[in-house]
C-alpha positions as CSV (number, residue, x, y, z in Angstrom):
1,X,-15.2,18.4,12.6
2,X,-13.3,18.8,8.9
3,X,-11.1,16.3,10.4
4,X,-13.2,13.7,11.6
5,X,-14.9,14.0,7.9
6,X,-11.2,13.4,6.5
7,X,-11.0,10.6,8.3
8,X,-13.8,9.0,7.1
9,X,-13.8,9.6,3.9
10,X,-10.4,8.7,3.3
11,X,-11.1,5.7,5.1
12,X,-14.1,4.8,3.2
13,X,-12.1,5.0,-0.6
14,X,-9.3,2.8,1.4
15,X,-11.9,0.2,2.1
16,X,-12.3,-0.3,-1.5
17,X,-9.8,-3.6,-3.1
18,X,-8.9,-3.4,-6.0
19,X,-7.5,-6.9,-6.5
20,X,-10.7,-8.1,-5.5
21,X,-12.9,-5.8,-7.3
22,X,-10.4,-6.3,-10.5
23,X,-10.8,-9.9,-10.1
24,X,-14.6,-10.3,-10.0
25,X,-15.1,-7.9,-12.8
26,X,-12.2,-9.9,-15.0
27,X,-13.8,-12.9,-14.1
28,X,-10.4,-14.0,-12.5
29,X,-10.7,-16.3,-8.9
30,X,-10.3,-14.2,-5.6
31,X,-6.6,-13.5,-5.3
32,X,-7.5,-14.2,-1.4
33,X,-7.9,-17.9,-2.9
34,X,-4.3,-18.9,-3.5
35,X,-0.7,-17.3,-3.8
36,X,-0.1,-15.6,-0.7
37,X,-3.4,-15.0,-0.4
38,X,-3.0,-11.5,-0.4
39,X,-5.4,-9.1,-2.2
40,X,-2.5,-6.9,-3.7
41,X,-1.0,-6.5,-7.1
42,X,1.9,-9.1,-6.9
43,X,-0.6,-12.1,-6.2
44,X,-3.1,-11.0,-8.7
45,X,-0.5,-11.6,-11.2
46,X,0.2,-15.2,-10.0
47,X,-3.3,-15.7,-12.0
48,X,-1.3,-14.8,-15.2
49,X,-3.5,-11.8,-15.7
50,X,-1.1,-8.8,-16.2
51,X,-3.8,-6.3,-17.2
52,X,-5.5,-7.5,-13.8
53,X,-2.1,-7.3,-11.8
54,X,-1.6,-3.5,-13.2
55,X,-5.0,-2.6,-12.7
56,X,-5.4,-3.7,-9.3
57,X,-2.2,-1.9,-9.0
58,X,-3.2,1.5,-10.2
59,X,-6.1,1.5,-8.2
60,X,-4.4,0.9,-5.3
61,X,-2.2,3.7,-5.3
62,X,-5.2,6.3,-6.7
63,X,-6.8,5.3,-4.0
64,X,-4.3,5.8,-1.6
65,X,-2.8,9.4,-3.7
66,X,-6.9,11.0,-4.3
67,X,-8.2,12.2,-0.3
68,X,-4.2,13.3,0.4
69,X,-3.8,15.1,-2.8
70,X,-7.5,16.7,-2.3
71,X,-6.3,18.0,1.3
72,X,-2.7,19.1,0.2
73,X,-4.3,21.2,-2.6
74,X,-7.5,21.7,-1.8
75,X,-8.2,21.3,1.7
76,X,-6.6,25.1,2.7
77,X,-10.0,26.6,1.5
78,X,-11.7,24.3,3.8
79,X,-9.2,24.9,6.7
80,X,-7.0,21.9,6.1
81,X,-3.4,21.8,7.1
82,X,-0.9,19.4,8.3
83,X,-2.7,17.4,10.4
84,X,-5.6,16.5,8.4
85,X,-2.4,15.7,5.7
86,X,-1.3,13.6,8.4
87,X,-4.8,12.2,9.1
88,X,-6.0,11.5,5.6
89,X,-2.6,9.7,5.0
90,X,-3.5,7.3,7.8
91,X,-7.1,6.7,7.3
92,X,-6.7,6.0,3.9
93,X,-3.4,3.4,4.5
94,X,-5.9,1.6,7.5
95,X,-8.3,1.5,5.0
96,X,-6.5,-1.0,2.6
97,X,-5.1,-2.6,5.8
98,X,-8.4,-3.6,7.5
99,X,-11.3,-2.4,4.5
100,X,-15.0,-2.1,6.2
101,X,-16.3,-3.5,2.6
102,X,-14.5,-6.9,2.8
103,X,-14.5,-7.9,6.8
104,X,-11.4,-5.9,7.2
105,X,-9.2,-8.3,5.6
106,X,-6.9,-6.5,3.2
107,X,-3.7,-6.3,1.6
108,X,0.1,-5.2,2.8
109,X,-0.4,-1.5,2.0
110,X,2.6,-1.0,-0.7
111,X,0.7,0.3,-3.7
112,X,-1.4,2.8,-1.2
113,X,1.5,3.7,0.5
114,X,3.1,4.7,-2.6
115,X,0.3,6.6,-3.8
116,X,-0.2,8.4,-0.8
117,X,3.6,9.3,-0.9
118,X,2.9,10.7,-4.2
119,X,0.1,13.3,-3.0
120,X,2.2,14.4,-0.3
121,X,5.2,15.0,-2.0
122,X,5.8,14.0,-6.1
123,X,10.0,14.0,-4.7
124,X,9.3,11.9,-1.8
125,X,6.8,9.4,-3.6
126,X,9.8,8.9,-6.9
127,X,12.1,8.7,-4.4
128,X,10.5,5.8,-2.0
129,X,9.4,4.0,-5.7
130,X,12.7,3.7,-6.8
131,X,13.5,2.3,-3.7
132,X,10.9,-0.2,-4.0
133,X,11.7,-0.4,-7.9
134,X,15.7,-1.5,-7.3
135,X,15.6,-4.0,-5.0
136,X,12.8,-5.8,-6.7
137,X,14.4,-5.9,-9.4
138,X,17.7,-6.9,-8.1
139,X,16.2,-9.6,-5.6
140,X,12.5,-10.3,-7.3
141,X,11.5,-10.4,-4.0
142,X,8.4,-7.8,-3.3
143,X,8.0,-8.3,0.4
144,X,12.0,-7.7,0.9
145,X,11.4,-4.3,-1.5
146,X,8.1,-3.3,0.4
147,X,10.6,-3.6,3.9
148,X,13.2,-1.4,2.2
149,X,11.0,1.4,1.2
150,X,9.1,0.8,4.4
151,X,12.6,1.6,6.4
152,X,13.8,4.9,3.9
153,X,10.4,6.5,3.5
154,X,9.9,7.8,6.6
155,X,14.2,9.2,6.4
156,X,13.3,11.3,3.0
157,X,10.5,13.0,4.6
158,X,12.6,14.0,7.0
159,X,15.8,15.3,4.8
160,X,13.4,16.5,2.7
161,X,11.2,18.6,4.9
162,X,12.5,18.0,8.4
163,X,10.5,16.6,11.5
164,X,6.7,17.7,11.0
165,X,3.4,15.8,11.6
166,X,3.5,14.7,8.4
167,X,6.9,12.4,9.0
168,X,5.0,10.9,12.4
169,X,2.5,9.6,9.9
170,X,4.7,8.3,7.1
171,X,7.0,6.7,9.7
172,X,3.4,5.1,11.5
173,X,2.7,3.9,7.9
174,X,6.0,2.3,7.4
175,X,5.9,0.6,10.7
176,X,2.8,-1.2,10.2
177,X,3.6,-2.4,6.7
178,X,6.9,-3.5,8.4
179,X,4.3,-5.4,10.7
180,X,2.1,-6.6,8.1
181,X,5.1,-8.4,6.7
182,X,6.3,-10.1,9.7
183,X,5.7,-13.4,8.1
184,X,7.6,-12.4,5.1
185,X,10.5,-12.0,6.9
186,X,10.5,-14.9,8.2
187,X,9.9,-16.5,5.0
188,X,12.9,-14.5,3.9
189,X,15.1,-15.6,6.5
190,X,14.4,-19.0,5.7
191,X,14.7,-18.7,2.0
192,X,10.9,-20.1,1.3
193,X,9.7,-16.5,0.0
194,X,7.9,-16.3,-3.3
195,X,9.6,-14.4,-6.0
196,X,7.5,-11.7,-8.2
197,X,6.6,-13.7,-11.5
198,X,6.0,-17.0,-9.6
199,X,2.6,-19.1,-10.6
200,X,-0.5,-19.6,-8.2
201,X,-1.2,-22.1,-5.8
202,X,-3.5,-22.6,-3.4
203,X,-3.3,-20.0,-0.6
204,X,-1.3,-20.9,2.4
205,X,-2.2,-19.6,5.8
206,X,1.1,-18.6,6.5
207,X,1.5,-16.8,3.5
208,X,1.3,-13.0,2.8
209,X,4.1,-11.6,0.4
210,X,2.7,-8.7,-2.1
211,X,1.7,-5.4,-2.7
């Protein structure tokens, strides 16, 4: 039962968008309006809002780093362990993906999965970041950075802690923002990708780069 509340919960705080709630309240238009049309961080800041593109990011990842941290800290009093790690961690990441509160249409999952990172391990979360942090700013290309974290994320847990239920999740994680990005790559491929920094346009169907 303490598992099937997990699941929920984290869920539920996954469910709530940040680029779309930062939006509205900034008075900004619906990031799923042009860019990528992607509710993430990277295509809030094609409205030249950086304060929105930073909030939106934050929350993202607080959301995604809050119901892990609660279980890896506080859930042994509640008999916690592993699996509800394991299960918060994917609740909450499903959440962003598909959130109940906006028709299930969400974002790639980067900033959650980062911040979910963080609450299982502060080592693994740096570690994944950087990642994400040096081929962005090699390539100023977020979907090709989100697809190299996406790939090592899932190898640190291991080397770092070895083969436990927690790495099955991490590695399910990766995989689907490996899939959420399947147009991205073949944007990439083709050399049509957005670059971070670049100015809105109307959103194109076959569009999804971003955080």
């Amino acid at each position: 039962m303490q598992n099937v509340i997990v699941a929920v919960v984290a869920y539920l705080i996954g469910s709530l968008s940040f680029a779309v709630i930062v939006s509205a309240a900034m008075g900004l238009d619906d990031p799923r309006s042009y860019g990528s049309g992607n509710p993430g961080a990277t295509n809030v800041l094609r409205s030249g809002s950086k304060k929105a593109a930073i909030l939106t990011l934050i929350g993202d990842a607080f959301k995604g780093w809050l119901p892990v941290w609660f279980v890896v800290h506080v859930g042994l009093r509640y008999g916690l362990d592993d699996k509800s790690v394991a299960i918060a961690s994917l609740a909450v990441f499903l959440g962003h993906l598909y959130p109940v509160f906006f028709r299930f249409k969400g974002g790639k999952g980067v900033a959650t999965a980062a911040g979910v990172l963080l609450a299982i391990n502060p080592t693994l979360g740096v570690a994944t970041l950087l990642t994400w942090l040096i081929v962005a700013f090699f390539t100023r290309y977020s979907s090709l950075a989100a697809l190299c974290s996406a790939v090592f994320a899932p190898l640190f847990y291991v080397f770092l802690f070895g083969p436990r239920i927690v790495a099955l999740a991490v590695l399910v994680m990766s995989a689907l923002l490996v899939w959420r990005h399947r147009g991205n790559i073949a944007k990439l491929m083709r050399g049509q990708e957005s670059r971070i920094g670049d100015k809105k346009k109307a959103a194109s169907p076959a569009a999804g780069n971003d955080l």
